[in-house]
C-alpha positions as CSV (number, residue, x, y, z in Angstrom):
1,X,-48.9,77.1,34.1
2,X,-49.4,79.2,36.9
3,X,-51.4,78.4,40.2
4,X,-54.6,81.5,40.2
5,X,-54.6,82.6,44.1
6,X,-50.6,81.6,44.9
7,X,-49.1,82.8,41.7
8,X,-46.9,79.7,41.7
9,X,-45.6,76.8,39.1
10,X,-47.4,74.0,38.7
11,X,-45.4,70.7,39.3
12,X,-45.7,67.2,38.1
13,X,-45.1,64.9,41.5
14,X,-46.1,61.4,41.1
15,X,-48.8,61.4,38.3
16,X,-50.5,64.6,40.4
17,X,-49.5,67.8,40.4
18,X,-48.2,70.2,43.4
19,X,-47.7,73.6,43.3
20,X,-44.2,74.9,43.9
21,X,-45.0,77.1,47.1
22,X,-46.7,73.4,48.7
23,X,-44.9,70.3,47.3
24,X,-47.2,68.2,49.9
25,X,-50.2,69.3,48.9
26,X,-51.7,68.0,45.2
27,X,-54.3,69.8,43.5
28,X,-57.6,68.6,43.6
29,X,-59.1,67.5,40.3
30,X,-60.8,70.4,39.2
31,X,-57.9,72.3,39.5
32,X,-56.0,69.8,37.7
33,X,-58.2,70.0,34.7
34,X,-57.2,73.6,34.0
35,X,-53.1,73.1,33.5
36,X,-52.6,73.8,30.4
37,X,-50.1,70.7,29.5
38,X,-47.8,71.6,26.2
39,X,-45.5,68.8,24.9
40,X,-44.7,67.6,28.8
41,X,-40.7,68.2,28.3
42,X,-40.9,70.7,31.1
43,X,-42.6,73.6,32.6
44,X,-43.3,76.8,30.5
45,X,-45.7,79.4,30.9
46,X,-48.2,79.6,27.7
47,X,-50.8,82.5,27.0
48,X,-54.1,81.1,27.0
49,X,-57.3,82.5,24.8
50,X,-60.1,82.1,27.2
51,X,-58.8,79.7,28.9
52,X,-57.7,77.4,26.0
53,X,-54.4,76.5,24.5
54,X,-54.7,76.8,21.5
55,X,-57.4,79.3,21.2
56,X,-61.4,77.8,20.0
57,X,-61.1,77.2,16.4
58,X,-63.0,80.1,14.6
59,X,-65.1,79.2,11.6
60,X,-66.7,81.5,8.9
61,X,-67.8,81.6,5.7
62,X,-66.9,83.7,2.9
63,X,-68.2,87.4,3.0
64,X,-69.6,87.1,6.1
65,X,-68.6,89.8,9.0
66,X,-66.8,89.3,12.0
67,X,-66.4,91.1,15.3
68,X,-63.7,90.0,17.3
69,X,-63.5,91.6,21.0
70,X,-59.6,91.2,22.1
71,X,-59.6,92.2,26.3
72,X,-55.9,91.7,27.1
73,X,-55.3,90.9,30.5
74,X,-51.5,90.5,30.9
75,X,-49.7,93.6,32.7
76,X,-46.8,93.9,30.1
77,X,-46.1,94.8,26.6
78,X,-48.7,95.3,23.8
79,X,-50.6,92.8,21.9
80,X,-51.6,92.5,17.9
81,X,-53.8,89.6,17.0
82,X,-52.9,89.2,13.4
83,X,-55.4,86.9,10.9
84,X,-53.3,85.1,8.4
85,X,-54.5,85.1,5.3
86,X,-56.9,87.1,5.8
87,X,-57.5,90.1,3.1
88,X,-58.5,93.2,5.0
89,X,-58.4,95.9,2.4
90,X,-59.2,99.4,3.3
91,X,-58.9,98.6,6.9
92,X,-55.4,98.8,7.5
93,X,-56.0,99.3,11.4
94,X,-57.7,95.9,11.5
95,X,-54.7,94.0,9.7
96,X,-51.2,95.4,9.0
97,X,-48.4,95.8,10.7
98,X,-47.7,96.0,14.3
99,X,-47.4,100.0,15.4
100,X,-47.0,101.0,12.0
101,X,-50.9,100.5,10.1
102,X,-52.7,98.2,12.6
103,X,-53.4,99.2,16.3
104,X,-51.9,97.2,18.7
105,X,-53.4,96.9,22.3
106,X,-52.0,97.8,25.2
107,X,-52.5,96.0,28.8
108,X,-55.6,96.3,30.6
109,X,-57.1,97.7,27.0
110,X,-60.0,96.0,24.9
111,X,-59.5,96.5,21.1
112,X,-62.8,95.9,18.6
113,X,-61.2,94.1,15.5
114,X,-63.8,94.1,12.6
115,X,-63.1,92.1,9.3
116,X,-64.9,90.7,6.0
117,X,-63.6,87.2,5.8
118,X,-61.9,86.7,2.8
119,X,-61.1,84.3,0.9
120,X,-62.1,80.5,2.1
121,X,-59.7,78.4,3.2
122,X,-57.6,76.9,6.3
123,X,-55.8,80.4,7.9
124,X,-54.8,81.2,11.8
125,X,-55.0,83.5,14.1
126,X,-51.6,84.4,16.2
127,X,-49.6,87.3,17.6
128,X,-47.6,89.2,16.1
129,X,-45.7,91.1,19.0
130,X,-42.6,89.3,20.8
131,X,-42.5,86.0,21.5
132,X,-46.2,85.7,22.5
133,X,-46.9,83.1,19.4
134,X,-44.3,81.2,20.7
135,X,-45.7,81.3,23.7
136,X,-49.2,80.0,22.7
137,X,-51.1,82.6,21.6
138,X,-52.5,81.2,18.1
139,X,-55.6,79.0,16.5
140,X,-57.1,77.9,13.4
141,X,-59.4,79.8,11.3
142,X,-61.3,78.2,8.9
143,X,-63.3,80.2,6.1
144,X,-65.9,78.5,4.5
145,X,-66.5,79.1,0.6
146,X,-70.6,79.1,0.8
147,X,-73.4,80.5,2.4
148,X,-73.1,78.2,5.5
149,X,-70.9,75.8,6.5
150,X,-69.8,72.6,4.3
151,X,-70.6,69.3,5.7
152,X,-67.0,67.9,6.6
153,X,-66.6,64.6,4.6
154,X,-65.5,62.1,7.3
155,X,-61.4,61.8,6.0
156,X,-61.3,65.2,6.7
157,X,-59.4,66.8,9.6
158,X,-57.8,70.2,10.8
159,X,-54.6,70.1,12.3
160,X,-53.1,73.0,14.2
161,X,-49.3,72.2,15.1
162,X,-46.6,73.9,17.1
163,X,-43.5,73.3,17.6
164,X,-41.4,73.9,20.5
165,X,-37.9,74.9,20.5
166,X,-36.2,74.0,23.7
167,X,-32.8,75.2,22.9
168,X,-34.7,78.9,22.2
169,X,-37.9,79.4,24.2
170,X,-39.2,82.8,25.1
171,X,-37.2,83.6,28.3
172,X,-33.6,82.7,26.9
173,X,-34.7,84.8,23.5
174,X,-36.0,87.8,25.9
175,X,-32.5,87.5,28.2
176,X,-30.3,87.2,24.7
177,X,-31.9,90.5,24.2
178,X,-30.4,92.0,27.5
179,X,-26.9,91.5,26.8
């Protein structure tokens, strides 16, 4: 992760963590408790949905409308939040594919996306642009069947996994790109 004010990587130094302009100085707790810590092989930068990685699990239920606000902040490339398994027909700008049917959203832009939810089930949320899933940018999405929400019987649990690939993360794959 990166360090707000010094735009520097955050280091791991003796169970504390240091910033790589000031290797002397750890972060106080409260900063602490925002690094974003991934699988703890090493340091990576992630894209974080309001501050979380992976973004606040989103639930509906079937039918039922949802406005999603998307204010990208990062100063390069475009973004497209895409909603797997989601059925958006008749709104291909809401859910198709990147530049061709569904708008993407360019930095410093905000981008309504407006959906029916349809059908019920388990889903996700991610990007579909680059290497920006890869690099965090996903959730769960959990569409209800009923009216309101289903009580959750108690041997029943959501599970949102990623896996990292350290032999291709989204720097080498950019830089292969290059050459």
């Amino acid at each position: 992760m990166i360090h707000e004010k010094k735009k520097a990587l955050i280091n791991p130094q003796n169970g504390r963590s240091t910033t790589s302009t000031d290797t002397s100085t750890y972060l106080t707790r409260e900063k602490e408790e925002r690094v974003i810590t991934a699988d703890g092989n090493r340091l990576i930068l992630v894209i974080a949905i309001n501050g979380q990685f992976p973004s606040t699990r989103i639930e509906a239920y079937v039918g039922q409308t949802i406005n999603m606000t998307i204010v990208y902040k990062l100063h390069t490339d475009s973004i497209k939040v895409h909603l797997h398994g989601i059925h958006q027909k008749g709104i291909p700008l809401m859910g198709g594919v990147a530049f061709i049917t569904q708008c993407h959203v360019v930095p410093g832009k905000t981008f309504n996306q407006a959906f029916e939810t349809f059908p019920p089930g388990a889903k996700k949320d991610h990007a579909q642009i680059g290497d920006q899933r890869s690099m965090g940018l996903y959730g769960a999405f959990i569409v209800y069947p009923g009216k309101t929400p289903e009580v959750i019987e108690l041997n029943q649990i959501f599970i949102l996994l990623q896996d990292w690939n350290h032999l291709m993360d989204p720097e080498t794959a950019y830089n292969k790109t290059l050459t």
